[in-house]
VEXDREN-744710 format. One record per residue (C-alpha): residue number from 1; residue in three letters; x, y, z. Coordinates in steps of 0.001 Angstrom, whole numbers, plus 500000, padded with zeros to 6 digits. Layout:
VEXDREN-744710
   pos   code        X        Y        Z
   NUM    ALA        X        Y        Z
...
This chain:
VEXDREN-744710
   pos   code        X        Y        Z
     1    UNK   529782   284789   143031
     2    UNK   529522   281026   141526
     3    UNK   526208   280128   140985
     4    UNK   524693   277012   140924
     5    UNK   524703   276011   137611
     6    UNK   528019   277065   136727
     7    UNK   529405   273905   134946
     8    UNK   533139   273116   136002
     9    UNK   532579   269895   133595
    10    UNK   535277   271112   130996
    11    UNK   537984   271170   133946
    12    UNK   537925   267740   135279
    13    UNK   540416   265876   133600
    14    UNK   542589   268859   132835
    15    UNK   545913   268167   133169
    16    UNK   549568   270323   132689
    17    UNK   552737   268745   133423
    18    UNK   556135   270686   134717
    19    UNK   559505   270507   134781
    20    UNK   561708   271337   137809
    21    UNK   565437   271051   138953
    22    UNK   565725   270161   142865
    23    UNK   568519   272921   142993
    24    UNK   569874   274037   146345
    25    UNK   568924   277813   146020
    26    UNK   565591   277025   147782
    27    UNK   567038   274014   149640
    28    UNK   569144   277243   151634
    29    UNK   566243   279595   151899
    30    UNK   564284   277014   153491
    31    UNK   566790   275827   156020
    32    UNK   567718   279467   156722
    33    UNK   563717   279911   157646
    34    UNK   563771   276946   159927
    35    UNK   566931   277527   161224
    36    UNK   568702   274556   159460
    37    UNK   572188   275914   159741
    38    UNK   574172   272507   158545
    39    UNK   571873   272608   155998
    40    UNK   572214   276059   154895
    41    UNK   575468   275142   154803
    42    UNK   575620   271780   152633
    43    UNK   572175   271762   151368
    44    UNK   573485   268386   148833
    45    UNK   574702   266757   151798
    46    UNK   571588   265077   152648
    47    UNK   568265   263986   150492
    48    UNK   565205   266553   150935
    49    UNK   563331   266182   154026
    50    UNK   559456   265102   153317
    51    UNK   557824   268247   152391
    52    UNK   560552   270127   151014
    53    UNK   559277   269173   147017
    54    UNK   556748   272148   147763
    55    UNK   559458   274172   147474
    56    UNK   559211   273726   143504
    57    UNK   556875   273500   140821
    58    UNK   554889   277124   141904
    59    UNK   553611   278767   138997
    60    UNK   555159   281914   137598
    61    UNK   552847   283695   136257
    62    UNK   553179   287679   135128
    63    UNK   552307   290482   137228
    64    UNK   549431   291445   135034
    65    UNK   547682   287762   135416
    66    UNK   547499   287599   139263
    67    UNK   543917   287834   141164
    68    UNK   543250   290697   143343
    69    UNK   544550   287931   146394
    70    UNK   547836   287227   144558
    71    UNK   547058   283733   143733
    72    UNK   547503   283457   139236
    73    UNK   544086   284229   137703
    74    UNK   541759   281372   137953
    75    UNK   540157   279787   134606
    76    UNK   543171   278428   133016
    77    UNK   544404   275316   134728
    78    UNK   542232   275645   137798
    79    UNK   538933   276725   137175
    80    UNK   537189   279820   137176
    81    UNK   535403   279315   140850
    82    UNK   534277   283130   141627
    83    UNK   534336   282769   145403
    84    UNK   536639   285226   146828
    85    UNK   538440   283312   149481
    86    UNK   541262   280369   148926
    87    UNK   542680   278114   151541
    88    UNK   544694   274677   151497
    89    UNK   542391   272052   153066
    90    UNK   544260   269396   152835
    91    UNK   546256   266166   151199
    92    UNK   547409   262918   150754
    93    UNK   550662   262202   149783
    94    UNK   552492   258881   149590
    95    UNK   556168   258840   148683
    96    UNK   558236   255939   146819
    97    UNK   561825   257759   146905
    98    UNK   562873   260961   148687
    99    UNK   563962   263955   146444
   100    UNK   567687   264915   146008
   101    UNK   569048   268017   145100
   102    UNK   570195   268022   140979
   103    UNK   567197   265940   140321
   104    UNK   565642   266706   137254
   105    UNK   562215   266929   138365
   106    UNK   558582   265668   136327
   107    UNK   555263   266702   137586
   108    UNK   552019   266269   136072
   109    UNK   548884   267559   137841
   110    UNK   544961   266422   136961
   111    UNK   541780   267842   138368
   112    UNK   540209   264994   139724
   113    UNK   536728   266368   141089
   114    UNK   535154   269614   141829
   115    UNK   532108   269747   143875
   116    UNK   530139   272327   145839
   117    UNK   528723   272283   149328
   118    UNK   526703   274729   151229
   119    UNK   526367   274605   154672
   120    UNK   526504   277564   157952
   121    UNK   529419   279008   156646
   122    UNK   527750   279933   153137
   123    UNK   528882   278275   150139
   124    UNK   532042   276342   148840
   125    UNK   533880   274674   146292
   126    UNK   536267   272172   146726
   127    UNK   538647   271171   144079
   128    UNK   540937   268307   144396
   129    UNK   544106   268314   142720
   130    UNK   546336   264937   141774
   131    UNK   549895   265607   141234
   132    UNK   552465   262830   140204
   133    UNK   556279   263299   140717
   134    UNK   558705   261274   138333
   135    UNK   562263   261361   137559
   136    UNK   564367   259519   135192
   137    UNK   564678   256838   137766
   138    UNK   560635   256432   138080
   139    UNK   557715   258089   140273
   140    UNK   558868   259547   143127
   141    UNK   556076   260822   144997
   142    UNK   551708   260498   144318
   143    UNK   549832   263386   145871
   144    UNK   546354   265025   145737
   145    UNK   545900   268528   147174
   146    UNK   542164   269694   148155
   147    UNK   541438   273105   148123
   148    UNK   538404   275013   149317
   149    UNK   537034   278225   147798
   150    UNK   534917   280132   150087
   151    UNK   532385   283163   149854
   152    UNK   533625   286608   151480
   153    UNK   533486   287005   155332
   154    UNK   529831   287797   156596
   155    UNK   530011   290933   159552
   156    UNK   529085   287933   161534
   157    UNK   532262   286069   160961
   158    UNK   533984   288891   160716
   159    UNK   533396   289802   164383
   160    UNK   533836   286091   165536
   161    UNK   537465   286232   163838
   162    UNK   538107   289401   165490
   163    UNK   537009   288072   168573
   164    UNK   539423   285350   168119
   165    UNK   541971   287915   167831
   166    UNK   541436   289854   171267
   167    UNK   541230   286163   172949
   168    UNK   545077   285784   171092
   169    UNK   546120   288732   172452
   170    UNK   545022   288664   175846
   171    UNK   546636   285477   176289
   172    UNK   544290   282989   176224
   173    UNK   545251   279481   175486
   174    UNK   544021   275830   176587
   175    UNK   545021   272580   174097
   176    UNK   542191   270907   172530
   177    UNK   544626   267991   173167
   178    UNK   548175   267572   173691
   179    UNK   550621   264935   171955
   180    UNK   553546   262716   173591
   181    UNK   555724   265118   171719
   182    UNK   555133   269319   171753
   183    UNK   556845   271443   170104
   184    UNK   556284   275416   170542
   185    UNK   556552   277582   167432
   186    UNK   556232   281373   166633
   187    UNK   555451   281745   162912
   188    UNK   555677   285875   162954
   189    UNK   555636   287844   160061
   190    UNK   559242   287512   158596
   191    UNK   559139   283376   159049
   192    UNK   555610   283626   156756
   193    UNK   557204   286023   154361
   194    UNK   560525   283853   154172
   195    UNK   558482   280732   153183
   196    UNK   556149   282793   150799
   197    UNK   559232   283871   149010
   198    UNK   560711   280134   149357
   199    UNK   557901   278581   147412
   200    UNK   557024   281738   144848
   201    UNK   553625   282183   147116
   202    UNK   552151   285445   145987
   203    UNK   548817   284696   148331
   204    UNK   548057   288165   150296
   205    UNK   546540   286566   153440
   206    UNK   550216   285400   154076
   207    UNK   552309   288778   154394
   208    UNK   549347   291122   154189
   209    UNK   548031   292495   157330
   210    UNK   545929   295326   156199
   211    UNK   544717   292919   152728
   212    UNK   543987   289753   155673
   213    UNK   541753   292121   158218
   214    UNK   539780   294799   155457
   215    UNK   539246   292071   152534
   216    UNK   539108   288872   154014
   217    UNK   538382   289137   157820
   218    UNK   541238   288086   159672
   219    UNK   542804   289263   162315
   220    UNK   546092   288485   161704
   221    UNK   548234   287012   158756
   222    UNK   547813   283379   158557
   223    UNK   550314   280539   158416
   224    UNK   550483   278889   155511
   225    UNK   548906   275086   155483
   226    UNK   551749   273376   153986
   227    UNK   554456   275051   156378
   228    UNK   552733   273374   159372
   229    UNK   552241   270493   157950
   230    UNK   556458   270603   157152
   231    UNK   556789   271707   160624
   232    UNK   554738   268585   161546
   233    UNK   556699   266159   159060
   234    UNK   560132   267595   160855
   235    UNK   559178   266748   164041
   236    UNK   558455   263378   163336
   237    UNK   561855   262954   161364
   238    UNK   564108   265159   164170
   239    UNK   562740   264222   167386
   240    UNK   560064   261416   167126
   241    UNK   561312   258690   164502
   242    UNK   564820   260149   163654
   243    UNK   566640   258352   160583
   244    UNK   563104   256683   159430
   245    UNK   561572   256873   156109
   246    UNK   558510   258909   155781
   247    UNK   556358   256831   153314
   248    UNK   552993   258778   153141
   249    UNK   551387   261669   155029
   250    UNK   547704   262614   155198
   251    UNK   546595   265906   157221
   252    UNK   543430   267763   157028
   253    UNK   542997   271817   157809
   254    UNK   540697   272655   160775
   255    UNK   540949   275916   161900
   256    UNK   543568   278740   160791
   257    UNK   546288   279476   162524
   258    UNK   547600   283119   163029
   259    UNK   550990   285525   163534
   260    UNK   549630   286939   166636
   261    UNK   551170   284510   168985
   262    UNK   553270   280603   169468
   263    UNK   551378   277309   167960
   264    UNK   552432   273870   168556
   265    UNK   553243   270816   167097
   266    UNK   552266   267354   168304
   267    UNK   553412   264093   168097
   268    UNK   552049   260690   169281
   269    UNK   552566   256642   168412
   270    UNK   549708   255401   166821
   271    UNK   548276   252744   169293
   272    UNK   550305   249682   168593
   273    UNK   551561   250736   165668
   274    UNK   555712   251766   165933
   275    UNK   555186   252633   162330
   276    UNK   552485   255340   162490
   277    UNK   552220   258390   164287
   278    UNK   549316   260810   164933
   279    UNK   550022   264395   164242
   280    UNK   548622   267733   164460
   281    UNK   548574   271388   164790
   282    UNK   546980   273182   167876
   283    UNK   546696   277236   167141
   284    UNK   546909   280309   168754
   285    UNK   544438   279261   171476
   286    UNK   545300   275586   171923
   287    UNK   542589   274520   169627
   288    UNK   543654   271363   166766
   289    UNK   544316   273514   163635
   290    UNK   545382   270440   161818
   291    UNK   544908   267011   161623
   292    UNK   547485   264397   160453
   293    UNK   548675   260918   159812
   294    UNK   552164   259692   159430
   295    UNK   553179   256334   158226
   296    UNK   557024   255323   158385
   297    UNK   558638   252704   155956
   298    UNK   561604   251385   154036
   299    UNK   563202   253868   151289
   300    UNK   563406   251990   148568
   301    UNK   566814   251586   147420
């Protein structure tokens, strides 16, 4: 477990830069997951829908350096936080250019802060990540990831999440809150396992059933953060502001979302604002999973 006084001092500031070609391989596996067939088909023939760059960039790291949860070993570039459980809680991302496939690709990533809280749910740490895209045409795209490291699953939460599970199954469901646009979707376990292979994701709680309920609590595999926040960012680009530049995106994770039955999508106009939207995630039982902001521009030419 992290203690206290564990000093994260020497990570903040780290920073490792990568190299990346926007090549269509991916582009195809990721349109053949979302069921993108004219872009499976000519996956040059357009620029990269917002979202798409997390596609690249994963790290590859050997068999013999991963964590018992599949992530790389901690201690290296991230540092070496000792709670047991890893989740995406959230970014900011604001975009100058869209990516193209053939791009030749720059990304340099800096911890920016670490800090702890402890609260009902035991104690966390929260690292926040800044990466910054660049081509040989100039920055493409500034972006800071947060995640969350959490302590194991108390029998408590355990048998809340497993409660959660039986309410899933029997069919429960009521939104939180519904949009101006809904979309229904059915992340089951070949879409999660499709998009963990997309982006190189070697996290367990993804494609793991047995590894999700006996280690970490869950009661079903859960969908990854950054595919419903994709999900999200299509939605606004295909059905709610089609044609319109996506110029930053902010979401924040709530609650998880699980394979054991259809989410949604929302969509609705910011008040007053035809260049904003409100967007977010409601899971299994109609509860907002997550929270987002859209803000539409001008591509820059």
């Amino acid at each position: 477990m992290t203690t206290p006084d564990q000093d994260f001092t020497p990570w903040l500031g780290k920073r490792q830069t990568l190299s990346d070609t926007i090549s269509p391989v991916q582009v195809r596996q990721m349109a053949a997951t979302l069921n993108d067939a004219a872009r499976l088909q000519q996956p040059a023939a357009q620029k990269l829908p917002a979202g798409w760059h997390w596609l690249y960039f994963n790290p590859l790291e050997v068999q013999s350096r991963l964590g018992p949860d599949g992530h790389p070993a901690r201690g290296d570039f991230l540092p070496p936080v000792s709670l047991e459980r890893r989740m995406w809680a959230g970014s900011r991302l604001r975009w100058t250019r869209e990516f193209e496939v053939g791009m030749v690709v720059e990304k340099t990533s800096t911890i920016l802060s670490i800090s702890r809280k402890s609260g009902r749910s035991g104690e966390m740490v929260f690292v926040t990540v800044g990466h910054s895209y660049r081509d040989a045409q100039g920055p493409l795209l500034e972006e800071e990831h947060d995640i969350v490291y959490r302590e194991s699953a108390t029998p408590a939460e355990t048998a809340a999440l497993m409660q959660v599970g039986e309410q899933i199954r029997a069919g429960q469901h009521a939104f939180e809150r519904e949009g101006q646009h809904v979309e229904a979707v059915h992340a089951d376990s070949v879409m999660l396992f499709r998009y963990s292979a997309a982006t190189f994701n070697g996290h367990r709680i993804h494609y793991d059933a047995d590894y999700c309920r006996s280690v970490e609590g869950y009661p079903g595999l859960i969908v990854h953060g950054p595919l419903i926040a994709t999900l999200l960012l299509n939605l606004a680009q295909t059905r709610v502001a089609p044609g319109r530049f996506i110029s930053a995106f902010e979401f924040k994770a709530l609650k998880p979302t699980f394979d054991l039955s259809r989410f949604h999508l929302h969509a609705t106009p910011a008040d007053g604002d035809d260049a904003a939207l409100q967007v977010w995630s409601t899971n299994n039982l109609g509860q907002v999973g997550l929270q987002g902001h859209i803000s539409l521009g001008q591509a820059a030419v």
